[in-house]
C-alpha positions in Angstrom: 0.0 0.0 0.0 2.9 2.4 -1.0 0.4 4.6 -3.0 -2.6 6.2 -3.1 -3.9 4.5 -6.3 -2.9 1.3 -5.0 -4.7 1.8 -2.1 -8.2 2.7 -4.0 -7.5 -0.6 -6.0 -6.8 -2.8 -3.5 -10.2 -1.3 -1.6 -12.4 -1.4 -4.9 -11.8 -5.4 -4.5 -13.4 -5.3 -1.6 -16.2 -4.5 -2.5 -19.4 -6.3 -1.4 -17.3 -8.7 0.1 -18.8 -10.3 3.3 -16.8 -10.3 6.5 -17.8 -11.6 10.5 -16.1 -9.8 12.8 -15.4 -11.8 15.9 -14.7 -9.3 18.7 -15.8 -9.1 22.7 -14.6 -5.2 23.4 -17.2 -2.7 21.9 -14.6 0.3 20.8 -12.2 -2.0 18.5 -15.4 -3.8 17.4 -16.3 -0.2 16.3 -13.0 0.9 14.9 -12.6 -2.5 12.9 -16.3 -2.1 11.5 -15.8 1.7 10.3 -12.2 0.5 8.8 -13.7 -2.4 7.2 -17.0 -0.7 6.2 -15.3 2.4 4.5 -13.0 -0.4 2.4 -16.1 -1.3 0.9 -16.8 -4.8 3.3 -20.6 -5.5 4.3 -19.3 -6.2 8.0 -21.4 -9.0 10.8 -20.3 -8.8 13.9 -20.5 -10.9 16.9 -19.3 -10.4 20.5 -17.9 -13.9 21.0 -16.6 -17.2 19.6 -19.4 -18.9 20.5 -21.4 -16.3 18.3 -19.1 -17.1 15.9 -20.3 -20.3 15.4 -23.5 -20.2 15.9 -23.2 -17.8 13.0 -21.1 -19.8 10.8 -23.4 -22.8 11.2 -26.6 -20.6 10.5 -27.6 -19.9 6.9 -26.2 -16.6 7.0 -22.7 -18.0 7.4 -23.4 -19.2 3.5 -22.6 -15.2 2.7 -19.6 -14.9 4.7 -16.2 -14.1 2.5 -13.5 -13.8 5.8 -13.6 -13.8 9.4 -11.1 -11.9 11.8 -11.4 -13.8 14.9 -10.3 -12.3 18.2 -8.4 -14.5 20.5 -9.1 -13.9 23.7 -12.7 -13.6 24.1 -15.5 -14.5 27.4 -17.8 -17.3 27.0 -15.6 -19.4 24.2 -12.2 -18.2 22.6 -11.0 -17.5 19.5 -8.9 -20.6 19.3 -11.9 -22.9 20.3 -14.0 -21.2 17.9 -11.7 -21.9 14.9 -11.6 -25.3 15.6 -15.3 -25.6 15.9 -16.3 -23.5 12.4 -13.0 -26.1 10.9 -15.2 -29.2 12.0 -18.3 -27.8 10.5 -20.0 -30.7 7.9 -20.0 -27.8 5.3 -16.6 -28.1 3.6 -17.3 -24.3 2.2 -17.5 -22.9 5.5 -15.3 -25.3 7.4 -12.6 -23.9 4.9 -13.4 -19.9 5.3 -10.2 -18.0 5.9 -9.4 -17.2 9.5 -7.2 -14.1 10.2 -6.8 -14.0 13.9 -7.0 -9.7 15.6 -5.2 -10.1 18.9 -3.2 -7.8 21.2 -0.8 -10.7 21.4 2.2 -9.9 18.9 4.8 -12.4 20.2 5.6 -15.0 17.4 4.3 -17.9 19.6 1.1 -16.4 19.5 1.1 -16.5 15.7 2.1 -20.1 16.3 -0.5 -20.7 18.4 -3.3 -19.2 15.8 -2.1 -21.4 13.1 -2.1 -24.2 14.9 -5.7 -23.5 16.1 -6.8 -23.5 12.1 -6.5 -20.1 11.8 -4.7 -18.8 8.5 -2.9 -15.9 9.5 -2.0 -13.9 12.5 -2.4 -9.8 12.7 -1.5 -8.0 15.6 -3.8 -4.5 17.2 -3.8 -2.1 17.3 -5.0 -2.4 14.1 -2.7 -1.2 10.9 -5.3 0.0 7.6 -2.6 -1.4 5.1 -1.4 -4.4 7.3 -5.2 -5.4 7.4 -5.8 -4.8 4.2 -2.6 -6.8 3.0 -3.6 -9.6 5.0 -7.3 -9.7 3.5 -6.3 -9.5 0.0 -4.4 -12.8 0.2 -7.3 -14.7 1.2 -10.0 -13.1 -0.7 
């Protein structure tokens, strides 16, 4: 994202594009949703990985694109929750691409997200053209 044209491409891709939002604290779940919604995304959110996969196994998990999974989350974590949506019977959600959001940057912690299922690890704060590198390689 070294310029501004590349920038309005990479965005104009996005467009449309279906994204759940797995995140328990209100003001990044608010941050990532105006980032994600201003690059074009139609953005669900949910508060917890258990919501997660109660989503994912609904019929409106059929729309979903991406999800950026928290880790550390109340009621079920991000890790847990991965697993779960990887065991789900349908192969086209069980495969959805899994970028875990977490506060922890250490490289263990990215170890510990790919080994959960997840396909890539981003650290917050957030970073506009981090996140947006990261989502073009899976969409």
């Amino acid at each position: 994202m070294k310029t501004k044209d590349k920038t309005i491409l990479e965005v104009e891709a996005f467009k449309g594009k279906e994204i759940l939002l797995v995140e328990d604290v209100e003001l990044n779940r608010e941050i990532a949703e105006t980032i994600l919604t201003e690059a074009g995304f139609h953005v669900n959110s949910v508060e917890d990985g258990k919501q997660a996969v109660d989503y994912m196994e609904s019929e409106k998990g059929d729309m979903i694109d991406l999800i950026l999974m928290d880790v550390m989350m109340p009621v079920m974590d991000g890790y847990e929750a991965t697993q779960k949506i990887r065991q789900l019977e349908d192969k086209t959600k069980a495969d959805i691409p899994i970028i875990a959001m977490t506060a922890n940057a250490f490289e263990e912690d990215a170890k510990a997200a790919i080994e959960a299922g997840m396909n890539a690890h981003m650290a917050k704060p957030i970073r506009i053209e981090s996140l947006y590198e990261i989502i073009e390689q899976y969409l």
